[in-house]
PQR file with spaces between the fields and no chain letter, atoms N, CA, C, O and H, PARSE charges and radii, in Angstrom:
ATOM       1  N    UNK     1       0.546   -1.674    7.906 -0.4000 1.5000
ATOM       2  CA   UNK     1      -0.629   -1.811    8.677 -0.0000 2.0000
ATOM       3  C    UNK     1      -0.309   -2.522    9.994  0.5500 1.7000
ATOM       4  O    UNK     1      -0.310   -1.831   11.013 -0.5500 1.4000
ATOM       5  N    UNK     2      -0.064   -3.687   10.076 -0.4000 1.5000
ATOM       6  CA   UNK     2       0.296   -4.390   11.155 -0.0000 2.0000
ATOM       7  C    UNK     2       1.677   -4.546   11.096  0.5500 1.7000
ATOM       8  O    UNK     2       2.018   -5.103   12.140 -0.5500 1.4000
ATOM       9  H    UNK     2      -0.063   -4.249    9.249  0.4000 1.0000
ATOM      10  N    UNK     3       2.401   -4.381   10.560 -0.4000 1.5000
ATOM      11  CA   UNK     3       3.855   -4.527   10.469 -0.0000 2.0000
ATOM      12  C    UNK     3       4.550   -3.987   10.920  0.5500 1.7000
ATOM      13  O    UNK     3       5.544   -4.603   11.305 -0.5500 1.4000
ATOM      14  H    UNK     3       2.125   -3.928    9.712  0.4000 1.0000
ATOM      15  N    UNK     4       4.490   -2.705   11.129 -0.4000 1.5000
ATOM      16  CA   UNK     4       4.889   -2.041   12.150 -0.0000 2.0000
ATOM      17  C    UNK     4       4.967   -2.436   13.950  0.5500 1.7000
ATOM      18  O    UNK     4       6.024   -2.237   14.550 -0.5500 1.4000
ATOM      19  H    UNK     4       3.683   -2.205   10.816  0.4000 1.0000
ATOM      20  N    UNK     5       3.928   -2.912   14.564 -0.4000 1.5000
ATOM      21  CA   UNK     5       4.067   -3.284   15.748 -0.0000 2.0000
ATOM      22  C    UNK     5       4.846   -4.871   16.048  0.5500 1.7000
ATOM      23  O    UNK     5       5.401   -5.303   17.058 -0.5500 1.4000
ATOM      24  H    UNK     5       3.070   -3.073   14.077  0.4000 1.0000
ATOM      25  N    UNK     6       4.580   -5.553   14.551 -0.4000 1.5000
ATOM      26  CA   UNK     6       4.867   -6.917   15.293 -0.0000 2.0000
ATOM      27  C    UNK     6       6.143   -6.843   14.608  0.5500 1.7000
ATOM      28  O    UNK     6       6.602   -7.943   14.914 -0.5500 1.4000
ATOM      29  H    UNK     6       4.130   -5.202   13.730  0.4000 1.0000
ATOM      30  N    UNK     7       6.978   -6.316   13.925 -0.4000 1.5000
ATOM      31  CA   UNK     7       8.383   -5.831   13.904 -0.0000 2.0000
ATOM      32  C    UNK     7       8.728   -5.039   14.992  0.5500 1.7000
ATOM      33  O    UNK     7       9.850   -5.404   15.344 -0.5500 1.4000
ATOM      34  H    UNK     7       6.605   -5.422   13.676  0.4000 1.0000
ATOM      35  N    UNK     8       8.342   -4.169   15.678 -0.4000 1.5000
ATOM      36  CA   UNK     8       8.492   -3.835   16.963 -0.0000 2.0000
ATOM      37  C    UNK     8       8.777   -4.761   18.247  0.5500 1.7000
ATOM      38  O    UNK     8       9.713   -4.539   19.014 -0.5500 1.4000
ATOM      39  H    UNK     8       7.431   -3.872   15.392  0.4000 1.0000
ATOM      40  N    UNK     9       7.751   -5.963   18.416 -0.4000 1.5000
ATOM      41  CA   UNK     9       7.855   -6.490   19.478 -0.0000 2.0000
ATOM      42  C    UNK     9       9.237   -7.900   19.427  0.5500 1.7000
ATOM      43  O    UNK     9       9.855   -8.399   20.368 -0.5500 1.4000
ATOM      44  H    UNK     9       6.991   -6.143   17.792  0.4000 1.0000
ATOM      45  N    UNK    10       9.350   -8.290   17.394 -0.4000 1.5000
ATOM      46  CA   UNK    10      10.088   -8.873   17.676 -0.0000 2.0000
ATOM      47  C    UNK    10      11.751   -8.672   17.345  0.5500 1.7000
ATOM      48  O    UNK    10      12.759   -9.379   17.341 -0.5500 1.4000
ATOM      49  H    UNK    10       8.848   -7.884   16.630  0.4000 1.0000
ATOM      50  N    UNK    11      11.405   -7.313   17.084 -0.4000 1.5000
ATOM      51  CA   UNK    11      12.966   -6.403   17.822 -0.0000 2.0000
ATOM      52  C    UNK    11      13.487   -6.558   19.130  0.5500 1.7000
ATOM      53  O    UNK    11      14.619   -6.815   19.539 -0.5500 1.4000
ATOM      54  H    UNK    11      10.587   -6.738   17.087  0.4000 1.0000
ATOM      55  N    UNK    12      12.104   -6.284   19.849 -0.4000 1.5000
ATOM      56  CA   UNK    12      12.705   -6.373   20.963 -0.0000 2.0000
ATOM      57  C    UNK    12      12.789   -7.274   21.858  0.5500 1.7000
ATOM      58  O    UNK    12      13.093   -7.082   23.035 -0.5500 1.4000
ATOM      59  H    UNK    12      11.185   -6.075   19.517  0.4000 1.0000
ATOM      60  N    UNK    13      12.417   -8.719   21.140 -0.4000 1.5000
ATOM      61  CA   UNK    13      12.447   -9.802   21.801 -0.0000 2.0000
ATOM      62  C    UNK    13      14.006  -10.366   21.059  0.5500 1.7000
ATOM      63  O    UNK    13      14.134  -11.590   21.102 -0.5500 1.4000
ATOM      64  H    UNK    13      12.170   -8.875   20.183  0.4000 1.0000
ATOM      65  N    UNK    14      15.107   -9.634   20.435 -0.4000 1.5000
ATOM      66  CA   UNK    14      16.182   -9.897   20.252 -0.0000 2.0000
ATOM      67  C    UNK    14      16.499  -10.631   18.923  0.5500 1.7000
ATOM      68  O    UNK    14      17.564  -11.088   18.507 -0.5500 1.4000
ATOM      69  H    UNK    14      15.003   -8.640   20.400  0.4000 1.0000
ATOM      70  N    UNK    15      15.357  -10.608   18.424 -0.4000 1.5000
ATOM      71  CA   UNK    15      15.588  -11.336   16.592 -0.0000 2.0000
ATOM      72  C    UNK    15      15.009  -10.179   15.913  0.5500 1.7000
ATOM      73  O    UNK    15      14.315   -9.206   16.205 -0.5500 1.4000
ATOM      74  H    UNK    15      14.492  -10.236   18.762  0.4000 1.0000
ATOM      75  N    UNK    16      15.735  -10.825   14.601 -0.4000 1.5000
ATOM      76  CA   UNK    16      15.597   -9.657   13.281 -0.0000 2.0000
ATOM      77  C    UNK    16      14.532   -9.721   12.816  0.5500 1.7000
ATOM      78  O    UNK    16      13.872  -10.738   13.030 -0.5500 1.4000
ATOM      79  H    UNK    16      16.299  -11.616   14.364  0.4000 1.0000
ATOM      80  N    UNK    17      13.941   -8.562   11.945 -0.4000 1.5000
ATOM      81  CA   UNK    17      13.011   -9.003   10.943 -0.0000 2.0000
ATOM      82  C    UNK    17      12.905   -8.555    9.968  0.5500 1.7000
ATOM      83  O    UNK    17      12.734   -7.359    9.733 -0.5500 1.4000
ATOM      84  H    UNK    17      14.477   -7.736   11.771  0.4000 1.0000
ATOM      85  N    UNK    18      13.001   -9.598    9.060 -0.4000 1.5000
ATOM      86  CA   UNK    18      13.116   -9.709    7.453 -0.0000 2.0000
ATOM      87  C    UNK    18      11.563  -10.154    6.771  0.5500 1.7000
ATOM      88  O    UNK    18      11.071  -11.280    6.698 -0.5500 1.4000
ATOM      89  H    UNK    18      13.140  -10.570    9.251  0.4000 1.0000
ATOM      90  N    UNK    19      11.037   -8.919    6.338 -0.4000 1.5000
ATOM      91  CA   UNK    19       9.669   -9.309    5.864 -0.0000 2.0000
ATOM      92  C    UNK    19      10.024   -9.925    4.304  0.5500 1.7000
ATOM      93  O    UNK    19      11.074   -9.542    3.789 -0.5500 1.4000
ATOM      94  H    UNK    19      11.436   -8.004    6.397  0.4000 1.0000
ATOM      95  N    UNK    20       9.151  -10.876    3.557 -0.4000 1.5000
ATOM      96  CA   UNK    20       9.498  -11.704    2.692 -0.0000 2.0000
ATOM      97  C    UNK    20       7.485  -11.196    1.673  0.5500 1.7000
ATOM      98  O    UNK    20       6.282  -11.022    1.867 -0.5500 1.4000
ATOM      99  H    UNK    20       8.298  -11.187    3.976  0.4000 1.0000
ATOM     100  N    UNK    21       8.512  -11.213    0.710 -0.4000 1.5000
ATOM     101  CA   UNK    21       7.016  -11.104   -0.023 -0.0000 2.0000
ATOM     102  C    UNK    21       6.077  -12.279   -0.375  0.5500 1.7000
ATOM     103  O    UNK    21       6.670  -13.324   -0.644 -0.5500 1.4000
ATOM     104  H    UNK    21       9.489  -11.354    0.552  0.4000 1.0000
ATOM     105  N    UNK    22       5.249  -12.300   -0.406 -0.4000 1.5000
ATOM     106  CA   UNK    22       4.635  -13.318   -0.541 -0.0000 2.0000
ATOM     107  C    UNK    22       5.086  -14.622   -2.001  0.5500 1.7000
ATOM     108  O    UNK    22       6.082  -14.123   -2.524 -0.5500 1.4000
ATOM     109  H    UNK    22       4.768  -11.452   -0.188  0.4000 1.0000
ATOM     110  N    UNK    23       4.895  -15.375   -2.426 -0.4000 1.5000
ATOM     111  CA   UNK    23       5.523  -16.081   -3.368 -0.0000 2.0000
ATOM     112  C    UNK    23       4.452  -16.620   -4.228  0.5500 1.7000
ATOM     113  O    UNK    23       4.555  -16.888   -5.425 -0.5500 1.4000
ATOM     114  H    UNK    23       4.085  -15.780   -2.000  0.4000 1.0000
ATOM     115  N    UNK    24       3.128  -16.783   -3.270 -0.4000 1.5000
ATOM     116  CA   UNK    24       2.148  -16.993   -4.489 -0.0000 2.0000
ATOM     117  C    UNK    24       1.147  -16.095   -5.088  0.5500 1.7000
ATOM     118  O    UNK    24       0.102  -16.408   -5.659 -0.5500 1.4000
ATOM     119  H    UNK    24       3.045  -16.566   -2.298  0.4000 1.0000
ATOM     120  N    UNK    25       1.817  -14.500   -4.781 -0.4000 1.5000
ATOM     121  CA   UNK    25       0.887  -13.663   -5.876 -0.0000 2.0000
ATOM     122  C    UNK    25       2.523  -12.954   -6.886  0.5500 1.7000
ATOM     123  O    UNK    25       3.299  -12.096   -6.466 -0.5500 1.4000
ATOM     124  H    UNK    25       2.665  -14.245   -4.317  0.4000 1.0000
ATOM     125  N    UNK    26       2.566  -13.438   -7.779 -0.4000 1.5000
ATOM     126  CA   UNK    26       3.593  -12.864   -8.741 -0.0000 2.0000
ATOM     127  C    UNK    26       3.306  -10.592   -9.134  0.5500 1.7000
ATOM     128  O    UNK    26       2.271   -9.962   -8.913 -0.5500 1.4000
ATOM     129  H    UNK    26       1.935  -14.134   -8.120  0.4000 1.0000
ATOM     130  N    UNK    27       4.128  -10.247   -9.492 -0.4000 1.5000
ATOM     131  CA   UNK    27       4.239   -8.787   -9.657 -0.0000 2.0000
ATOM     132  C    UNK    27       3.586   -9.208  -10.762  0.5500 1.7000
ATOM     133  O    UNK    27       3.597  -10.331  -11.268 -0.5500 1.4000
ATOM     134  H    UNK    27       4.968  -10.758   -9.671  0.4000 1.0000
ATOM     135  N    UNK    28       2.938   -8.100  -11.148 -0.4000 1.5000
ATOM     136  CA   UNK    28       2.598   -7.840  -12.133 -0.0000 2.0000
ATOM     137  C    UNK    28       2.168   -5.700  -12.245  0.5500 1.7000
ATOM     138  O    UNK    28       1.307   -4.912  -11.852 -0.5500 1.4000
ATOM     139  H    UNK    28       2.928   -7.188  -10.737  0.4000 1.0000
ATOM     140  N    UNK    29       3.445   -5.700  -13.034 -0.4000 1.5000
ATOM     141  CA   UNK    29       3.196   -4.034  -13.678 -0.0000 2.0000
ATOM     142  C    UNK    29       1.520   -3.612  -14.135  0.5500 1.7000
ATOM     143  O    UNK    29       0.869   -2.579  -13.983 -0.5500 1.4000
ATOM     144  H    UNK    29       4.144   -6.340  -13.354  0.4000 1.0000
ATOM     145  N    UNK    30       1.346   -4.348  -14.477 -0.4000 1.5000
ATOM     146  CA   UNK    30       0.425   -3.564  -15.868 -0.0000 2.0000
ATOM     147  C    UNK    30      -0.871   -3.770  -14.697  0.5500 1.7000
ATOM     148  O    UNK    30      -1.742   -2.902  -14.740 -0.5500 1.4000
ATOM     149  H    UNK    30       1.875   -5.188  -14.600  0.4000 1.0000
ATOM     150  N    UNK    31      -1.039   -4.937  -13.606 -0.4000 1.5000
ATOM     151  CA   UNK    31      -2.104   -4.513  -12.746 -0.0000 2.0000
ATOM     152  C    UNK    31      -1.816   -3.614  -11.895  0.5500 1.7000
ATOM     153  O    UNK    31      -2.843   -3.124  -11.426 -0.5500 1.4000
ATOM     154  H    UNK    31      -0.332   -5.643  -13.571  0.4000 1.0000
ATOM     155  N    UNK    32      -0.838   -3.158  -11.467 -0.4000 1.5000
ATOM     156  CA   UNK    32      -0.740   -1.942  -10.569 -0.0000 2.0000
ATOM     157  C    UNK    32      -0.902   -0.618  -11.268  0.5500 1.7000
ATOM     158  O    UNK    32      -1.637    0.300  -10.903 -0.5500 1.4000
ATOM     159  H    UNK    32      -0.004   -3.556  -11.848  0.4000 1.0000
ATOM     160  N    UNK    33      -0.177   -0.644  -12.241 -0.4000 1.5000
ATOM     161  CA   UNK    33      -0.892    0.977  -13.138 -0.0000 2.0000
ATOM     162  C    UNK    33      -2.326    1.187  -13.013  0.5500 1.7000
ATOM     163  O    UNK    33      -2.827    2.173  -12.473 -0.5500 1.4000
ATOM     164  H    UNK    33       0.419   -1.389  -12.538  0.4000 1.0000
ATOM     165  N    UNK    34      -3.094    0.022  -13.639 -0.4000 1.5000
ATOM     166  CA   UNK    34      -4.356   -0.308  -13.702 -0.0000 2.0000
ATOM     167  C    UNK    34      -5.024    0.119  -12.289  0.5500 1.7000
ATOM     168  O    UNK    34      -6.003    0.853  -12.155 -0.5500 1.4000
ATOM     169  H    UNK    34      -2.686   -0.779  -14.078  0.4000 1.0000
ATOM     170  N    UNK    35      -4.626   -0.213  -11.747 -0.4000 1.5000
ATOM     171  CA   UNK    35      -5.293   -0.223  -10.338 -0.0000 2.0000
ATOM     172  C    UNK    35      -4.684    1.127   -9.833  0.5500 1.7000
ATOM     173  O    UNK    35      -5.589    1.892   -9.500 -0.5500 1.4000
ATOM     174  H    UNK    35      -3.831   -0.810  -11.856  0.4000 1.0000
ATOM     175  N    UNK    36      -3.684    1.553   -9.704 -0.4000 1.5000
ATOM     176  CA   UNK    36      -3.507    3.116   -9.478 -0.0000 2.0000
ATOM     177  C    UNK    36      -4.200    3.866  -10.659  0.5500 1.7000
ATOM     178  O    UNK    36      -4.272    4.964  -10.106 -0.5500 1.4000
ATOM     179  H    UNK    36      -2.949    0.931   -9.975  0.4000 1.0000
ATOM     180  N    UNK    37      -4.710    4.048  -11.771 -0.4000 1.5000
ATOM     181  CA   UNK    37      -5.414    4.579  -12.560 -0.0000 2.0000
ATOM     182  C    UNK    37      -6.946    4.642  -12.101  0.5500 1.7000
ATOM     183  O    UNK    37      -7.448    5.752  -11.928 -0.5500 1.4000
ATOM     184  H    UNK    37      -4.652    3.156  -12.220  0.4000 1.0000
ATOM     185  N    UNK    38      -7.478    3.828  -11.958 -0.4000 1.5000
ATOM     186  CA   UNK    38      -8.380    3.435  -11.450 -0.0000 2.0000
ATOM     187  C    UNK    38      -8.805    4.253   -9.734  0.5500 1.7000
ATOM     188  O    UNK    38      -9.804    4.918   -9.459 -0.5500 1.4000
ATOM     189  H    UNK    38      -7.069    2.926  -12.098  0.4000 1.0000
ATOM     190  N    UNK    39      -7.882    3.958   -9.028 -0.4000 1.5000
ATOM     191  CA   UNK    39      -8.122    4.597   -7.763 -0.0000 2.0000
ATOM     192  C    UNK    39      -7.947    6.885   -7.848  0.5500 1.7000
ATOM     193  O    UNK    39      -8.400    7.759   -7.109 -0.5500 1.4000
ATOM     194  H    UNK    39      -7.070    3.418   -9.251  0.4000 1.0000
ATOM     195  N    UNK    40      -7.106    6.937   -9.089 -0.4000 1.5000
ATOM     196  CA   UNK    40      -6.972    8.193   -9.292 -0.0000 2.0000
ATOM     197  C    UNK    40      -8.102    8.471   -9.722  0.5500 1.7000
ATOM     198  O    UNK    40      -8.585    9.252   -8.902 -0.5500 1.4000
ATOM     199  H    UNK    40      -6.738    6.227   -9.689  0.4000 1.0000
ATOM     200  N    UNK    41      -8.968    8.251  -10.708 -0.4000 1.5000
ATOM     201  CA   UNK    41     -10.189    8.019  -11.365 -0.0000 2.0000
ATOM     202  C    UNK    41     -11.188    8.395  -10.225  0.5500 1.7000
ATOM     203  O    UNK    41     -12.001    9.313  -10.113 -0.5500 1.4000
ATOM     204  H    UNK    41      -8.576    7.617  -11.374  0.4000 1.0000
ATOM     205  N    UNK    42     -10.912    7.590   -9.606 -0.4000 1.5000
ATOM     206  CA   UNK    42     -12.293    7.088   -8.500 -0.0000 2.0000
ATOM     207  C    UNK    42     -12.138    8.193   -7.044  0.5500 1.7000
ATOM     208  O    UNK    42     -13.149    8.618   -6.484 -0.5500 1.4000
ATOM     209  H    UNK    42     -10.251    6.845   -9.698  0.4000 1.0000
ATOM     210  N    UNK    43     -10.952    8.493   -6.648 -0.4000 1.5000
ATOM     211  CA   UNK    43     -10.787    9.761   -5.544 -0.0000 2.0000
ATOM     212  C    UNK    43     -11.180   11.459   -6.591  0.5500 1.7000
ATOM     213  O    UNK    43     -11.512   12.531   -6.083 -0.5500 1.4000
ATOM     214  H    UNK    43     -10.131    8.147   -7.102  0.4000 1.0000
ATOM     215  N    UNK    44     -11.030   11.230   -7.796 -0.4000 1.5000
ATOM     216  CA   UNK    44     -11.309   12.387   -7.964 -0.0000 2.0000
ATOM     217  C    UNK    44     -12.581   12.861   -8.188  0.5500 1.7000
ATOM     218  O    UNK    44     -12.951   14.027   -8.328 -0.5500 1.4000
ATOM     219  H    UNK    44     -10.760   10.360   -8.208  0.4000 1.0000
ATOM     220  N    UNK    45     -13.289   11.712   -8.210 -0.4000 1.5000
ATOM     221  CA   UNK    45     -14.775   11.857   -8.432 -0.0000 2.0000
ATOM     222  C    UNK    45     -15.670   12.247   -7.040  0.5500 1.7000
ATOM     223  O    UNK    45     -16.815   12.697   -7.057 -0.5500 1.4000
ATOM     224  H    UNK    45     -12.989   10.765   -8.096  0.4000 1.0000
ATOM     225  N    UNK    46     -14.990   12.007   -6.032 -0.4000 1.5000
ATOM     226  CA   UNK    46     -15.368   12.506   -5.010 -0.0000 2.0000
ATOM     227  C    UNK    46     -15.441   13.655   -4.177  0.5500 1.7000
ATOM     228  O    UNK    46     -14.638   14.587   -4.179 -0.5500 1.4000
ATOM     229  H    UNK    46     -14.059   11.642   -6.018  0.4000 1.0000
ATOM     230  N    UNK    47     -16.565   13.521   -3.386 -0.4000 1.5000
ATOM     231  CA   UNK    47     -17.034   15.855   -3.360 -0.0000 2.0000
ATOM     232  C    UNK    47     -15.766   16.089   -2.131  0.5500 1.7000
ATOM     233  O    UNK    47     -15.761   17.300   -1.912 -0.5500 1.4000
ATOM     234  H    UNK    47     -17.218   12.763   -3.385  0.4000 1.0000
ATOM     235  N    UNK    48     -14.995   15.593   -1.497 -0.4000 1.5000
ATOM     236  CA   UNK    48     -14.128   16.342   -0.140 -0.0000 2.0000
ATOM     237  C    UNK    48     -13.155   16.631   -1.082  0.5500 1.7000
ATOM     238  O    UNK    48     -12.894   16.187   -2.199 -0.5500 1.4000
ATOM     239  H    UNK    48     -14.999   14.609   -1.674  0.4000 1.0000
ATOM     240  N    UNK    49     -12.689   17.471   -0.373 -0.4000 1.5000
ATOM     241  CA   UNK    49     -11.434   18.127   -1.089 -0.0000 2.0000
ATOM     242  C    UNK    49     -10.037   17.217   -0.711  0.5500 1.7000
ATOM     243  O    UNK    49      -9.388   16.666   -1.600 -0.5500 1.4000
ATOM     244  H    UNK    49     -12.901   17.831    0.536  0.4000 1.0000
ATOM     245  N    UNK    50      -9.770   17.160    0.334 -0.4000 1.5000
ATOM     246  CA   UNK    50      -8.984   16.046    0.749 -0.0000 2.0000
ATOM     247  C    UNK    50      -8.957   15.147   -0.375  0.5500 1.7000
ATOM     248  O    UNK    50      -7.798   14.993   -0.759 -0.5500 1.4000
ATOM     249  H    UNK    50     -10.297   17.608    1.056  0.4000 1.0000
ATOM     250  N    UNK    51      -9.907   14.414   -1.130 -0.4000 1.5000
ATOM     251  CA   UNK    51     -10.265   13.100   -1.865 -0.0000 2.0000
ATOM     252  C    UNK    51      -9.334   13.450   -3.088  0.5500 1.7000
ATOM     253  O    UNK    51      -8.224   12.969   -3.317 -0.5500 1.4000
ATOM     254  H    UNK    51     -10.848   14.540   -0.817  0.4000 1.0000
ATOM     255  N    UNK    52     -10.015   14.382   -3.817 -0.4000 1.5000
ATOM     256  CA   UNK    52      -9.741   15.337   -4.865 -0.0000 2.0000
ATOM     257  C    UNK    52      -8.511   15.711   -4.922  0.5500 1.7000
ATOM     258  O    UNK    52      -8.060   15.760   -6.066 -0.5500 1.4000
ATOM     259  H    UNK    52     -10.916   14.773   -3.630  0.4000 1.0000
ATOM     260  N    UNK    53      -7.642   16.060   -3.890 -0.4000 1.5000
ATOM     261  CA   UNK    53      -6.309   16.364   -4.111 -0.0000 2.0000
ATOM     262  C    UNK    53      -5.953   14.955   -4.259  0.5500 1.7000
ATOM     263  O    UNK    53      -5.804   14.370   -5.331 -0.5500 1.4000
ATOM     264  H    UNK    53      -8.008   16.021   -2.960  0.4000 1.0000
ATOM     265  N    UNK    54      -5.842   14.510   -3.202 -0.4000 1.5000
ATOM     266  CA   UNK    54      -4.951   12.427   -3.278 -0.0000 2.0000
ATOM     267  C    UNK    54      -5.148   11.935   -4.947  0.5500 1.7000
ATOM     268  O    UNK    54      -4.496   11.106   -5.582 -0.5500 1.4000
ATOM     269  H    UNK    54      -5.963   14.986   -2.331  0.4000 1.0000
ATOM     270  N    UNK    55      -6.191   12.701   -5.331 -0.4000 1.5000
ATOM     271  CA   UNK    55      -6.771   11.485   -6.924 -0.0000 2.0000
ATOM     272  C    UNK    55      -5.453   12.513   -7.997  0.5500 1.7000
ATOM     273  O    UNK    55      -5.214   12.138   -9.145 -0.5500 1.4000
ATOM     274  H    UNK    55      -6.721   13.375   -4.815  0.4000 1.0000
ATOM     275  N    UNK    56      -4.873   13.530   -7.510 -0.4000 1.5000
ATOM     276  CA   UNK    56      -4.015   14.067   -8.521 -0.0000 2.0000
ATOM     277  C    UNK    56      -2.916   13.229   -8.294  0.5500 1.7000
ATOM     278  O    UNK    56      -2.338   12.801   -9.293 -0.5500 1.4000
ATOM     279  H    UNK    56      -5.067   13.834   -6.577  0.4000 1.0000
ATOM     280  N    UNK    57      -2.454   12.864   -7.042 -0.4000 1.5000
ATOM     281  CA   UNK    57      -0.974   12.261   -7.318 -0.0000 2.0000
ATOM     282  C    UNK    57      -0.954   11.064   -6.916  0.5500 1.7000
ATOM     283  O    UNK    57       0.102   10.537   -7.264 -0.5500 1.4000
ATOM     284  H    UNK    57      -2.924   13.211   -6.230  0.4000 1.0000
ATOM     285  N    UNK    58      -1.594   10.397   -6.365 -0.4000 1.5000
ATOM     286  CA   UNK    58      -2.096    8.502   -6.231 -0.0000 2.0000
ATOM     287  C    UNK    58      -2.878    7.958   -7.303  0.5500 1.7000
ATOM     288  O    UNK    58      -3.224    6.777   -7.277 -0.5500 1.4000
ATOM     289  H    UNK    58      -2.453   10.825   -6.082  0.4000 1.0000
Protein backbone atom coordinates (compact mmCIF):
# COMPACT_ATOMS: atom_id res chain seq x y z
CA UNK A 1 0.00 0.00 0.00
CA UNK A 2 2.34 2.66 1.04
CA UNK A 3 5.43 0.76 0.81
CA UNK A 4 6.03 0.96 -2.30
CA UNK A 5 6.67 4.79 -2.61
CA UNK A 6 8.43 5.34 0.65
CA UNK A 7 10.89 2.44 -0.35
CA UNK A 8 11.19 4.34 -3.45
CA UNK A 9 12.15 7.65 -2.08
CA UNK A 10 14.44 6.08 0.40
CA UNK A 11 16.30 4.26 -2.37
CA UNK A 12 16.92 7.05 -3.71
CA UNK A 13 18.01 9.04 -1.00
CA UNK A 14 21.00 6.32 -0.92
CA UNK A 15 19.92 3.90 2.05
CA UNK A 16 18.49 0.47 2.00
CA UNK A 17 15.29 -0.77 2.90
CA UNK A 18 14.66 -3.57 5.01
CA UNK A 19 10.97 -3.76 5.97
CA UNK A 20 10.72 -5.60 9.49
CA UNK A 21 7.53 -7.19 10.59
CA UNK A 22 5.94 -5.97 13.20
CA UNK A 23 6.85 -7.79 16.70
CA UNK A 24 3.78 -7.15 18.60
CA UNK A 25 1.19 -9.01 16.49
CA UNK A 26 2.60 -12.77 16.54
CA UNK A 27 1.63 -15.20 13.22
CA UNK A 28 -0.84 -17.03 13.75
CA UNK A 29 -1.94 -19.89 10.95
CA UNK A 30 -5.20 -20.88 11.99
CA UNK A 31 -6.34 -16.91 11.93
CA UNK A 32 -5.33 -16.44 8.47
CA UNK A 33 -7.10 -19.59 7.03
CA UNK A 34 -9.99 -18.32 9.04
CA UNK A 35 -9.94 -15.10 7.68
CA UNK A 36 -9.16 -16.19 4.03
CA UNK A 37 -12.20 -18.61 4.42
CA UNK A 38 -14.22 -16.14 5.49
CA UNK A 39 -13.35 -13.47 2.82
CA UNK A 40 -13.88 -16.45 0.10
CA UNK A 41 -17.30 -16.95 1.73
CA UNK A 42 -18.13 -13.37 1.69
CA UNK A 43 -16.81 -12.32 -2.22
CA UNK A 44 -18.79 -15.10 -3.40
CA UNK A 45 -21.89 -14.00 -2.10
CA UNK A 46 -21.70 -11.06 -4.04
CA UNK A 47 -23.83 -10.16 -7.41
CA UNK A 48 -20.47 -8.67 -9.77
CA UNK A 49 -18.86 -11.12 -11.42
CA UNK A 50 -15.47 -9.76 -10.82
CA UNK A 51 -16.40 -10.50 -6.86
CA UNK A 52 -17.46 -14.05 -7.63
CA UNK A 53 -14.47 -15.06 -9.48
CA UNK A 54 -11.75 -13.51 -6.61
CA UNK A 55 -14.10 -15.62 -3.87
CA UNK A 56 -12.86 -18.93 -5.96
CA UNK A 57 -9.20 -18.43 -5.44
CA UNK A 58 -8.71 -15.78 -2.38
Amino acid sequence: MIENPVKRVIEWSGYQYKRKAPTWLSANPEWEATTRKMMRDSLSQRPEEEYQELGKYE
